[in-house]
N, CA, C and O atoms as a printed pandas DataFrame, in Angstrom:
     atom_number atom_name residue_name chain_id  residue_number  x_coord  y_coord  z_coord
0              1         N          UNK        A               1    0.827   -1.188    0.000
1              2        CA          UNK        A               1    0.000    0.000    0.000
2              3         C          UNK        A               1    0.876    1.258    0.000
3              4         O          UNK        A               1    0.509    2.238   -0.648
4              5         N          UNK        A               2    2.010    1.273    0.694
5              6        CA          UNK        A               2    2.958    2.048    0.495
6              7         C          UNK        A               2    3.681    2.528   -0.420
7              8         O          UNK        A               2    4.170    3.656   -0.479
8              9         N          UNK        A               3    3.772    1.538   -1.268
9             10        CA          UNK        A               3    4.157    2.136   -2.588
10            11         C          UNK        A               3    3.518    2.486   -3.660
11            12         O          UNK        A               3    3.975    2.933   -4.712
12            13         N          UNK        A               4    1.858    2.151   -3.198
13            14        CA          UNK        A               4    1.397    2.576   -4.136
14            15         C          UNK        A               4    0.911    4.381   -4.128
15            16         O          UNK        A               4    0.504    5.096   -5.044
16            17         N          UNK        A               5    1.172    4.666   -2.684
17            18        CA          UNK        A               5    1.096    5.756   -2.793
18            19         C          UNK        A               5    1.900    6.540   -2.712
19            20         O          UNK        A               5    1.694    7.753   -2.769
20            21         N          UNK        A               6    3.368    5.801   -2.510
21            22        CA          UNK        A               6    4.467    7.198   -2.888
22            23         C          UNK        A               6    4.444    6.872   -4.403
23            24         O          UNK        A               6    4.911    7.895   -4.903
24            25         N          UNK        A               7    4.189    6.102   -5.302
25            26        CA          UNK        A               7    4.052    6.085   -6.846
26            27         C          UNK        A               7    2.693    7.560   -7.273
27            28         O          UNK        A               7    2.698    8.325   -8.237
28            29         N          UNK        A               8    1.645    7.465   -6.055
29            30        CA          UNK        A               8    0.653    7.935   -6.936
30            31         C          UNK        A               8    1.681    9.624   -6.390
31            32         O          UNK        A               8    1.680   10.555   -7.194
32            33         N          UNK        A               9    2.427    9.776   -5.071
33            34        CA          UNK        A               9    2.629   10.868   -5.021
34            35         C          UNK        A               9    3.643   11.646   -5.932
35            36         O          UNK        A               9    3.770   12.867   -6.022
36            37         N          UNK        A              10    4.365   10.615   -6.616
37            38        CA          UNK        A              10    5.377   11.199   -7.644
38            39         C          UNK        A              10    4.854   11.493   -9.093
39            40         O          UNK        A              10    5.060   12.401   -9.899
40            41         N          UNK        A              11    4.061   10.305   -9.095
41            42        CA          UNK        A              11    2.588   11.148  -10.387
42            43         C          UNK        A              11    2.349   11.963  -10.103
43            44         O          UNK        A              11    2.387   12.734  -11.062
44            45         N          UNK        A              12    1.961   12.594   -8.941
45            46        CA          UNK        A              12    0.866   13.990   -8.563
46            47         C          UNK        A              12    2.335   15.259   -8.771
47            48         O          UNK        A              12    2.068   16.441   -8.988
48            49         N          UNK        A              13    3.374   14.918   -8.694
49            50        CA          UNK        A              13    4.447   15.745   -8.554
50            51         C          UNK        A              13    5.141   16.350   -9.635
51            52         O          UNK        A              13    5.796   17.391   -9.571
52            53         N          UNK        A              14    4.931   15.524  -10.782
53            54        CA          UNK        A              14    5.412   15.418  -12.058
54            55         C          UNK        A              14    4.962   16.592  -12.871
55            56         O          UNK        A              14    3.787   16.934  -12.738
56            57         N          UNK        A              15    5.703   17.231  -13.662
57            58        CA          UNK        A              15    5.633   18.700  -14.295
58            59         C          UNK        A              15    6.032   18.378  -16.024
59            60         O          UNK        A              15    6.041   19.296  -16.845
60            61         N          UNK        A              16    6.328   17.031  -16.372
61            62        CA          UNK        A              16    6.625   16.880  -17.129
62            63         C          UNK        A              16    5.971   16.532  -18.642
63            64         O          UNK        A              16    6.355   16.669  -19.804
64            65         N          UNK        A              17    4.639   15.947  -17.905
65            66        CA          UNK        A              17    3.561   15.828  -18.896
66            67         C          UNK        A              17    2.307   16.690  -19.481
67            68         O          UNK        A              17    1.503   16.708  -20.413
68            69         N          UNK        A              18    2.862   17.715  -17.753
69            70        CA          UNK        A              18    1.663   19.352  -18.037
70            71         C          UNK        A              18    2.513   20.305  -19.213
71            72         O          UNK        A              18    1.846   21.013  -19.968
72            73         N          UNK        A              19    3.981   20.279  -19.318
73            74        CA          UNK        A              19    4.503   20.920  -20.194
74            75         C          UNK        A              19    4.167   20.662  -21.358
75            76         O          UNK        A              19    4.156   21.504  -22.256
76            77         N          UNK        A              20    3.783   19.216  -21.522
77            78        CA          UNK        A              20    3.778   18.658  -22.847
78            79         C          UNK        A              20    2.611   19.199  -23.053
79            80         O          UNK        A              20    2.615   20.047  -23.944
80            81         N          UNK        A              21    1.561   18.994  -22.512
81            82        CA          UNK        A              21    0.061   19.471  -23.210
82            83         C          UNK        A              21    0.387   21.143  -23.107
83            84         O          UNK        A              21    0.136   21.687  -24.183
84            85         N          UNK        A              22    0.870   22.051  -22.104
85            86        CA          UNK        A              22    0.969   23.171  -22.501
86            87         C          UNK        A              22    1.310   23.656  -23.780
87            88         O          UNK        A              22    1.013   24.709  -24.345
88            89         N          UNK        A              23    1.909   22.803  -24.089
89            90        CA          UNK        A              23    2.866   23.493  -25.674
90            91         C          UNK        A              23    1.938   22.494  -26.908
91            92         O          UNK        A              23    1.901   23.035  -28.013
92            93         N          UNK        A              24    1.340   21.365  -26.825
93            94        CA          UNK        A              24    0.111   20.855  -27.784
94            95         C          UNK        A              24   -0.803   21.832  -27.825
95            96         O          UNK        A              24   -1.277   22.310  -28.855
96            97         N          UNK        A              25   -1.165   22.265  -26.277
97            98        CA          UNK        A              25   -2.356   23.459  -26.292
98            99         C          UNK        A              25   -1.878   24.458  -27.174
99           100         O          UNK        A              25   -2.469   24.657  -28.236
100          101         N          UNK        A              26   -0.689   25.230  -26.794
101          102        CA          UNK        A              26   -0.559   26.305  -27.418
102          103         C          UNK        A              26   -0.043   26.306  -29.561
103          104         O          UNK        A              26   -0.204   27.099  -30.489
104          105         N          UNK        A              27    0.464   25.196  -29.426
105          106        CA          UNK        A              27    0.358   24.670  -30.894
106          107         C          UNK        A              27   -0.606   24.692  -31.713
107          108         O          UNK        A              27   -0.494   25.109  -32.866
108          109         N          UNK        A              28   -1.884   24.150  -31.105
109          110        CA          UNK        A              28   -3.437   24.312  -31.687
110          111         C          UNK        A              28   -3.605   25.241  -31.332
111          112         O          UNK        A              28   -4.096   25.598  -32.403
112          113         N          UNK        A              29   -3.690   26.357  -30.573
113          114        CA          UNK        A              29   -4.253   27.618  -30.773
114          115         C          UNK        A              29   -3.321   28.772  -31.877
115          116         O          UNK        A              29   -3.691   29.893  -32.225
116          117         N          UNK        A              30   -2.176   28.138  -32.210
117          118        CA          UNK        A              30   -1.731   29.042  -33.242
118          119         C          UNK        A              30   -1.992   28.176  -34.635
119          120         O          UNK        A              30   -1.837   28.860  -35.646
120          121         N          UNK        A              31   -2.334   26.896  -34.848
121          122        CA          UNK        A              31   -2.844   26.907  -36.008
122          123         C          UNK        A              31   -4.260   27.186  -36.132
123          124         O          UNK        A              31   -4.679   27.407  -37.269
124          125         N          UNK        A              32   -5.227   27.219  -34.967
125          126        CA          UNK        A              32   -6.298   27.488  -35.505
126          127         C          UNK        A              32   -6.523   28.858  -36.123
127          128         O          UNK        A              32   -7.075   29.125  -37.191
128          129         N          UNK        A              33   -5.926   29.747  -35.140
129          130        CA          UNK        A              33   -5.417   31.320  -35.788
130          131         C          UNK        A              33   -5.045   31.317  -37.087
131          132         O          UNK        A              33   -5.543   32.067  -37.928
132          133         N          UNK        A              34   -3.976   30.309  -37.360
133          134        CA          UNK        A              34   -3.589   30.506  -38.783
134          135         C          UNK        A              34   -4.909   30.224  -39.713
135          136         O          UNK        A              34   -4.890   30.787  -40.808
136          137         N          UNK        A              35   -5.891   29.532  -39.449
137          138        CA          UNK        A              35   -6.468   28.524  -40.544
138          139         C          UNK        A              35   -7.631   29.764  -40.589
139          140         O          UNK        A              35   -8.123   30.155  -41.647
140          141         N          UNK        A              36   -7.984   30.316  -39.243
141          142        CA          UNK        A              36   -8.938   31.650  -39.326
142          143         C          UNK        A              36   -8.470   32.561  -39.929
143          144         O          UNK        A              36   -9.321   33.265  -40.472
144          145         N          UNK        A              37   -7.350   32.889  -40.086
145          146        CA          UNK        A              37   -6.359   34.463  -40.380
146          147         C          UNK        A              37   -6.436   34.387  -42.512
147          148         O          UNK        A              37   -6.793   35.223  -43.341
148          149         N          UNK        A              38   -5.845   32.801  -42.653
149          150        CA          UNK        A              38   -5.928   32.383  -44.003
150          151         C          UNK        A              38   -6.895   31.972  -44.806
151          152         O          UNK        A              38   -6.870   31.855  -46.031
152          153         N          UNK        A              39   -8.135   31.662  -43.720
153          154        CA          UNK        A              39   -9.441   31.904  -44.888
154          155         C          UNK        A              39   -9.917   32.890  -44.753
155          156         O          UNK        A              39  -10.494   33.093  -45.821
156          157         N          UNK        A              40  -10.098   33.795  -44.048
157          158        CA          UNK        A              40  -10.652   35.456  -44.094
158          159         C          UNK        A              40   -9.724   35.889  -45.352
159          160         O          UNK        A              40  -10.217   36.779  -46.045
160          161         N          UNK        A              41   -8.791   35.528  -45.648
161          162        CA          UNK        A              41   -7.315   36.284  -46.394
162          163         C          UNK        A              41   -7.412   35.249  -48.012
163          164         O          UNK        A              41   -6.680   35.481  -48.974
164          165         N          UNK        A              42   -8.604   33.984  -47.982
165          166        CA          UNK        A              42   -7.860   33.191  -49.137
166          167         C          UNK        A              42   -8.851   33.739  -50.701
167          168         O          UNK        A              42   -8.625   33.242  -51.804
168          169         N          UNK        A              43  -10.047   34.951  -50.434
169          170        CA          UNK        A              43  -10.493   35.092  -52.066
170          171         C          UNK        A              43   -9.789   36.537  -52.065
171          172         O          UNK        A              43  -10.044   37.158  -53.097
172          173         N          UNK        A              44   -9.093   37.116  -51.296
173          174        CA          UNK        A              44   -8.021   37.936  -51.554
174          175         C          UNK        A              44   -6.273   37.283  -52.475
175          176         O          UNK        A              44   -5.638   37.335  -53.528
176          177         N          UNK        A              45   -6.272   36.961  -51.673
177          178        CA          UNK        A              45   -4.892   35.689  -52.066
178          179         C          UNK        A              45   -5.331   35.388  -53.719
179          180         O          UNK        A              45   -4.623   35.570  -54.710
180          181         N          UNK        A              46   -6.554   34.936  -53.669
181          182        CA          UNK        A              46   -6.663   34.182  -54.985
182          183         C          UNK        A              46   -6.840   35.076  -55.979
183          184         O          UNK        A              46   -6.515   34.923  -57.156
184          185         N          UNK        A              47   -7.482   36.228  -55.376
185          186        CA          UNK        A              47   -7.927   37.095  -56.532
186          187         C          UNK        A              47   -5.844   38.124  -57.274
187          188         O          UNK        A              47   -5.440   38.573  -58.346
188          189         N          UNK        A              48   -5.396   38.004  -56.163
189          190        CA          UNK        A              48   -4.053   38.391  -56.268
190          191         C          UNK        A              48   -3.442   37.720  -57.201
191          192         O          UNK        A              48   -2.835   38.247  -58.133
192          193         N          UNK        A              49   -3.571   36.414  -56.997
193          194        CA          UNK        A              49   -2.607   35.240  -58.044
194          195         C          UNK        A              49   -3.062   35.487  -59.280
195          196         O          UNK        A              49   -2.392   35.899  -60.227
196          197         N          UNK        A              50   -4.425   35.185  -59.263
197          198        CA          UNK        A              50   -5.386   35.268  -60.812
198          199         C          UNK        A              50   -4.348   36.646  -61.492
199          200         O          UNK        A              50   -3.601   36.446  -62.449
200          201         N          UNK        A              51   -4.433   37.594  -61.021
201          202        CA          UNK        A              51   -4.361   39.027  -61.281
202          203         C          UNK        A              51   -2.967   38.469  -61.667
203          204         O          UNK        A              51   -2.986   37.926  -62.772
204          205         N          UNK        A              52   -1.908   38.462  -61.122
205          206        CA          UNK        A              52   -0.519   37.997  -61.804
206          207         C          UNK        A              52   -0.084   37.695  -62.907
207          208         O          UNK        A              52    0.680   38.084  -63.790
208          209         N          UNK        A              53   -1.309   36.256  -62.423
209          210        CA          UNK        A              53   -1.035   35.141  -63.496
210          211         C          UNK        A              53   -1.464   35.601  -64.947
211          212         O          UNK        A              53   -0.933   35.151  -65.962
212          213         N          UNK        A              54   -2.487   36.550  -64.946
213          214        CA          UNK        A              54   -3.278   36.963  -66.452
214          215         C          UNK        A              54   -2.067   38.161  -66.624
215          216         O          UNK        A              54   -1.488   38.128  -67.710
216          217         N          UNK        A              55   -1.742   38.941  -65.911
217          218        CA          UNK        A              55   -0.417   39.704  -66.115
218          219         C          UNK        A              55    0.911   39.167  -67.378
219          220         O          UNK        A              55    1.483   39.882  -68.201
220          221         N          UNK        A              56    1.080   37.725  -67.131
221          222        CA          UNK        A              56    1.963   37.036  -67.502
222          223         C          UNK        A              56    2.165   37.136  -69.130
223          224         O          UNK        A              56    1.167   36.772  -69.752
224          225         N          UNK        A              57    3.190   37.531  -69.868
225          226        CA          UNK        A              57    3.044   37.356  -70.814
226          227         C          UNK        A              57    2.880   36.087  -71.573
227          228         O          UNK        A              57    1.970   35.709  -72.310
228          229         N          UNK        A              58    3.844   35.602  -71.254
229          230        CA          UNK        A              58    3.941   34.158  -71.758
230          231         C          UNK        A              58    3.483   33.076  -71.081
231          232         O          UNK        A              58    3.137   33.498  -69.978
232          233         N          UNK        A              59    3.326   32.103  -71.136
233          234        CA          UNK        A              59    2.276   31.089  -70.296
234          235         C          UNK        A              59    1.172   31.219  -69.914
235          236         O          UNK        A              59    0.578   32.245  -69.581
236          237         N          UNK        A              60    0.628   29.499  -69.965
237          238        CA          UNK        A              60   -0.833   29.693  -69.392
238          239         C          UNK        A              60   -1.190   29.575  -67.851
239          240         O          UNK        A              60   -0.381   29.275  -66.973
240          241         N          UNK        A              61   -2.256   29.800  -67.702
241          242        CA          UNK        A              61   -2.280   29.822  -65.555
242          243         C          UNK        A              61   -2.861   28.654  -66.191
243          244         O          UNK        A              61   -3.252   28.426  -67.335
244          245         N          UNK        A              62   -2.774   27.626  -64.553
245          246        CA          UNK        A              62   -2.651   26.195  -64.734
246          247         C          UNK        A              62   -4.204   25.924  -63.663
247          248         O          UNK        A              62   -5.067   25.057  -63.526
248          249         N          UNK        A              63   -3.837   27.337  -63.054
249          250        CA          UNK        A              63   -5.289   27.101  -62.036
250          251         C          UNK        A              63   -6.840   27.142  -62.755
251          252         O          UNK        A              63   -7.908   26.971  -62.166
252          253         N          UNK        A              64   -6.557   27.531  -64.778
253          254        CA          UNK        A              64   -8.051   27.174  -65.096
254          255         C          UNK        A              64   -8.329   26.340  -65.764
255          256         O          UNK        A              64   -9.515   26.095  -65.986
């Protein structure tokens, strides 16, 4: 019984697995940002490329 609770007390002590989800957490909150930031931003983007691409003298755009 004793060891099972200095085991559960070194689990309870451990800082090593809250770091890990801290930085998963904060990983997903900067791609979800990205994925919000880049579709508010993607019929801008596209309308930009189009605009280029018909710019181009030579070649065809591949995106039609």
């Amino acid at each position: 019984m004793l060891t099972y609770l200095v085991t559960l007390y070194k689990l309870w002590r451990d800082d090593e697995a809250a770091t890990a989800v801290e930085y998963g957490l904060v990983i997903g909150l900067i791609a979800v940002a990205l994925i919000v930031i880049l579709g508010s931003l993607g019929d801008g983007l596209e309308n930009l490329f189009r605009d280029a691409c018909d710019q181009v003298v030579e070649g065809g755009c591949s995106s039609e």
